[in-house]
C-alpha positions in Angstrom: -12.4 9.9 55.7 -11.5 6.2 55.5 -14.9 5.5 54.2 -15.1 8.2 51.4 -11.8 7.7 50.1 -11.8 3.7 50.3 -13.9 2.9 47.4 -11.6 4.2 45.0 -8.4 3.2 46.6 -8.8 0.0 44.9 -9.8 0.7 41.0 -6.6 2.9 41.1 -4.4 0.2 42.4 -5.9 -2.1 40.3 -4.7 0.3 37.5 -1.4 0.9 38.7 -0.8 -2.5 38.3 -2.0 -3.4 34.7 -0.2 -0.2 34.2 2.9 -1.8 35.6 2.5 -4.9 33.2 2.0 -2.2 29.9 5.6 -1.0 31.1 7.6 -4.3 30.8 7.0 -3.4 27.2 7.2 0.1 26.9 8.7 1.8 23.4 10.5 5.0 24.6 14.1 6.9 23.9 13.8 7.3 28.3 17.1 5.8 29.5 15.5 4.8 32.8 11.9 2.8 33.1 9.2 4.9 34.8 7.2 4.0 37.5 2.6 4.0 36.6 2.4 6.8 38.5 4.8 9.0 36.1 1.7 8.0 33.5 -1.6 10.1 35.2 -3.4 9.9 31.9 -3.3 6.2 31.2 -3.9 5.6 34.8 -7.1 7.7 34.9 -8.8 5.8 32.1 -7.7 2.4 33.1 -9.3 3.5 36.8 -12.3 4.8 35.3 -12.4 0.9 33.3 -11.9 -0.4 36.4 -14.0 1.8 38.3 -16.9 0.3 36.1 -15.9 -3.5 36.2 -16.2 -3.0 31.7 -13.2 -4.5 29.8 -10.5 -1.6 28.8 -10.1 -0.7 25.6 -7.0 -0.1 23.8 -6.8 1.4 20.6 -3.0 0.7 18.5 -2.6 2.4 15.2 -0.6 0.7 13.0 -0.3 -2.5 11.2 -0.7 -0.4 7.5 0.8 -2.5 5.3 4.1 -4.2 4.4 7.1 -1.6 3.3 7.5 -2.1 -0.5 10.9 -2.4 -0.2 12.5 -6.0 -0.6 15.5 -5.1 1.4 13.2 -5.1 4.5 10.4 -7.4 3.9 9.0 -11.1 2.3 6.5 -9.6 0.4 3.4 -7.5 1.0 1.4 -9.8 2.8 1.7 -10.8 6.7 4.2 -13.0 7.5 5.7 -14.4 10.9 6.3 -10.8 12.1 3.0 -9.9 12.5 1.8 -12.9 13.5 4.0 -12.9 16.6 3.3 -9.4 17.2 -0.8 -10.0 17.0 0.0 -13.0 19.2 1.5 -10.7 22.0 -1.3 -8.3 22.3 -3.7 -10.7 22.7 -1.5 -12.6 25.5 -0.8 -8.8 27.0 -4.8 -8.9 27.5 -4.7 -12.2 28.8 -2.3 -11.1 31.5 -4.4 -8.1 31.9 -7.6 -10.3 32.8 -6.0 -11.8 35.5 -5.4 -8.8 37.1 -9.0 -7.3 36.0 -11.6 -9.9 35.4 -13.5 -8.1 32.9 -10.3 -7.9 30.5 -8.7 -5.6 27.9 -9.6 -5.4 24.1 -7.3 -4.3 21.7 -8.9 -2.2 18.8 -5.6 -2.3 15.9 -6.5 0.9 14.1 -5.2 -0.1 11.0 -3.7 3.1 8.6 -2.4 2.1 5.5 -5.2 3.3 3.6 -4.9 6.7 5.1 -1.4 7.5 3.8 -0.9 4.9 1.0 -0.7 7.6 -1.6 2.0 9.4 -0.2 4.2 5.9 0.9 3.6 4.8 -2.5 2.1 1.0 -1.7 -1.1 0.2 -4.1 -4.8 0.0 -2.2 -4.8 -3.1 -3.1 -1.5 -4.3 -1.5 -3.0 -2.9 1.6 -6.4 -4.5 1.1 -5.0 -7.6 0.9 -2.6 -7.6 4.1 -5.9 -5.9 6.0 -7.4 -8.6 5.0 -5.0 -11.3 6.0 -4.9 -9.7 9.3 -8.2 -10.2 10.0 -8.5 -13.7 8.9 -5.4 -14.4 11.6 -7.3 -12.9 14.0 -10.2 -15.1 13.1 -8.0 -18.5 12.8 -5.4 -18.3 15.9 -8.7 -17.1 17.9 -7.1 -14.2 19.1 -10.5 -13.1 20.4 -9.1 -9.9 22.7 -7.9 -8.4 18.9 -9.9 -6.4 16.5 -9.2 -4.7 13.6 -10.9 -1.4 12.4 -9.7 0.7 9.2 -11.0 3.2 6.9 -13.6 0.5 5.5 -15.4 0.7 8.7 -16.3 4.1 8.5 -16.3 5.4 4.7 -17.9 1.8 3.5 -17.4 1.7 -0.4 -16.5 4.9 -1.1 -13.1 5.5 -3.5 -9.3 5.1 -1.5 -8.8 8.9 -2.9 -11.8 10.1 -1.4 -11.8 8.6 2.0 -8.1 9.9 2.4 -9.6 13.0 1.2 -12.3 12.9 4.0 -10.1 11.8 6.7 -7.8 14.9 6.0 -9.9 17.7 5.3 -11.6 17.3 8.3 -9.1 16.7 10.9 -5.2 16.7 9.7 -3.6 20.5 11.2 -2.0 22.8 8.7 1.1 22.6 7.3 1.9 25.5 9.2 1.5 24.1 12.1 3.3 21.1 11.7 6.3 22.7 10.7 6.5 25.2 13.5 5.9 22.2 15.6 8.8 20.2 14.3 10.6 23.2 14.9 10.1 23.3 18.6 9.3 20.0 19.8 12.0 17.3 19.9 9.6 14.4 19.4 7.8 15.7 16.5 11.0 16.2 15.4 12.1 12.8 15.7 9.2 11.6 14.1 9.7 13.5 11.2 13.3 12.4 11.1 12.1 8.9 11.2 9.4 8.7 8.7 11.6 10.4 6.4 14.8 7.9 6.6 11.3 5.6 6.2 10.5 6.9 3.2 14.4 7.1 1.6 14.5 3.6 2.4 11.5 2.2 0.5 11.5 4.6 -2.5 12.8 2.9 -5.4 13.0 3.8 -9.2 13.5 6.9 -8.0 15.7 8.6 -11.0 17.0 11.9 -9.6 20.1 12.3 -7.3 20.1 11.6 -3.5 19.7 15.3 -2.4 16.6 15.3 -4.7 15.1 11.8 -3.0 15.7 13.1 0.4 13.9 16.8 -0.3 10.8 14.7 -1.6 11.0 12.6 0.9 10.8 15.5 3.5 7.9 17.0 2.0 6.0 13.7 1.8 7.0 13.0 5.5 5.0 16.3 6.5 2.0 14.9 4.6 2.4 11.3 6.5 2.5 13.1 9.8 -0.6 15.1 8.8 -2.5 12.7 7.6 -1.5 10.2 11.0 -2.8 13.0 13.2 -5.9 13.2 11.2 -6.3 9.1 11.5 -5.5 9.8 15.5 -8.1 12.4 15.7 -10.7 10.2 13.8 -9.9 7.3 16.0 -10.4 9.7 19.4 -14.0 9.9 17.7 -14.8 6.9 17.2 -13.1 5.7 20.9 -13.3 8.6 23.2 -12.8 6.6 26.2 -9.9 4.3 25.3 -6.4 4.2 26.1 -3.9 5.3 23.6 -1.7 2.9 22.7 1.5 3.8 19.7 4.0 1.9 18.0 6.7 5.4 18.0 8.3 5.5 20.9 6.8 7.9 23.3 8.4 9.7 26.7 6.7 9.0 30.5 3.7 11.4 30.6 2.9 11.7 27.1 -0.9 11.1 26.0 0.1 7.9 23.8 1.6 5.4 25.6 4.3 3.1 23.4 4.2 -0.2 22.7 6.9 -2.8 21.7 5.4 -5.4 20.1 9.0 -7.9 19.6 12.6 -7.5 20.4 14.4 -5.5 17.8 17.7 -3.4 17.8 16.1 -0.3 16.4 13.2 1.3 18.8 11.7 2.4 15.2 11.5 -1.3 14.1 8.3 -2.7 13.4 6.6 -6.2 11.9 6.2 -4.2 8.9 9.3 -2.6 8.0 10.9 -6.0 8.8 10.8 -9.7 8.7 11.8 -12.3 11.7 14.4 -14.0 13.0 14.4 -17.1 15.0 17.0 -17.0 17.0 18.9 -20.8 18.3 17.5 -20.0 21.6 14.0 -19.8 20.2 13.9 -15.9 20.8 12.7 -13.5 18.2 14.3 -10.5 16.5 13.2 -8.1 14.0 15.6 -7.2 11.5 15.4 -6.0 7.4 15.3 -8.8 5.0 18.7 -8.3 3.5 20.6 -9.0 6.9 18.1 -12.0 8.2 18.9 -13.8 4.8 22.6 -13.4 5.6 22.4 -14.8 8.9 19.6 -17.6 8.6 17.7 -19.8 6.2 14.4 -19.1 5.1 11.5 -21.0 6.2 8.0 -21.1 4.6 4.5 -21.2 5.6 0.9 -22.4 3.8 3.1 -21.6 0.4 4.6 -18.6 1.0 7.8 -17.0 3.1 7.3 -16.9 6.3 10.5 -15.7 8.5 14.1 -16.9 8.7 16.0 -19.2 11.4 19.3 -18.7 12.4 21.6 -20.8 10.6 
């Protein structure tokens, strides 16, 4: 029995413990950290990695463009936050090699362009930060990191009719998605989330409060449509890699979360957010309003960049 079961024993243990260095990071609402084995699905496609001696392959959606609102960020372009943040994944695959020779890739599945329309940031705002992104990549040779958006597989056609594309064939009905928020707690919370999103970075917004959050709600259903259309179109492209999400997700779930940097909020990202240095030389995410009030602001090749604490 020894001999059948042997040559396996050690691709799975290899992948329990690259799993065990994904869950010093994890990005969940649990109260307690999980063990790997409370993660099956992760662990059988970073075996079946393993299993092969090929470098695993993680996909990340996110990264979609700044949040328009200057309460919460520099500008619209990437600033320290994401720099740090691109900077961590690539050292997270770095730590992975030396567990697995052949290494990890991270594929950042990048989604502004999906749901710009409905977050109200201009295609060309999110052109621009993509674009940035990739030429960070390219100068900090962060050579584990790639990035892949909506240019890589509708080319040149127009931002309205990619979106159009993405969502007609994959996003689930309305229908759905509201019965599902009605019975699942996550989805729940995720609609709870991207909405209190949305409040936040609407502005000009003329009507009364009540009126802002009822939009919001509606456009929230749209966001998580069209993010499940982007996930689905992603599975396509990547049928073999391991999930990775920036919403915080439970033990067992088929995404597994990621935290990129320390922040107060498990919702906070790079992009809803700027950074602070901190006078022990940590990092913390925070919105723009309360880093200014607690640091200086320090600038990079011409532009803001992050604040320290004063």
């Amino acid at each position: 029995m020894s001999l059948t079961t042997a040559p396996d024993t050690l691709p799975r243990t290899t992948a329990a413990r690259i799993l065990d260095l994904l869950l010093a990071h994890h990005r969940t609402t649990d109260p307690s950290r999980a063990t790997a084995e409370a993660f099956p699905h992760q662990l059988r496609r970073i075996t079946d990695f393993v299993r092969e001696g090929a470098p695993i392959v993680l996909t990340l959606p996110g990264f979609p463009c700044k949040s328009p609102n200057p309460a919460k960020t520099l500008g619209h372009l990437p600033d320290m936050g994401e720099r740090l943040s691109l900077a961590f994944l690539d050292t997270l695959c770095a730590g992975i090699e030396e567990i697995h020779a052949p290494g990890a890739q991270v594929v950042i599945c990048s989604d502004g362009h999906v749901f710009g329309d409905l977050i109200r940031v201009p295609d060309q705002h999110i052109d621009a930060y993509a674009d940035e992104l990739r030429a960070l990549i390219r100068e900090s040779d962060l050579r584990r990191l790639s990035l892949f958006d909506l240019r890589d597989v509708l080319g040149d056609l127009p931002h309205d009719a990619r979106r159009a594309h993405v969502h007609d064939r994959y996003a689930p009905t309305p229908q759905a998605l509201r019965a599902e928020v009605r019975t699942d707690a996550q989805t729940l919370a995720l609609y709870r989330g991207i909405t209190r999103f949305l409040v936040e970075d609407t502005s000009g917004f003329t009507g009364s409060r009540s009126a802002l959050q009822r939009e919001c709600r509606k456009r929230a259903y749209g966001v998580i449509q069209r993010s499940r259309a982007w996930g689905r179109l992603i599975a396509d492209h990547h049928p073999r890699a391991v999930r990775l999400s920036i919403h915080p997700q439970p033990a067992g779930a088929a995404k597994f979360g990621i935290r990129l940097l320390d922040a107060p909020d498990v919702w906070t990202t790079p992009w809803h957010s700027v950074a602070l240095r901190e006078a022990d030389g940590g990092w913390t995410l925070m919105p723009h309003a309360r880093a200014r009030r607690l640091g200086r602001p320090v600038h990079r090749d011409g532009r803001p960049s992050h604040f320290e604490r004063a």
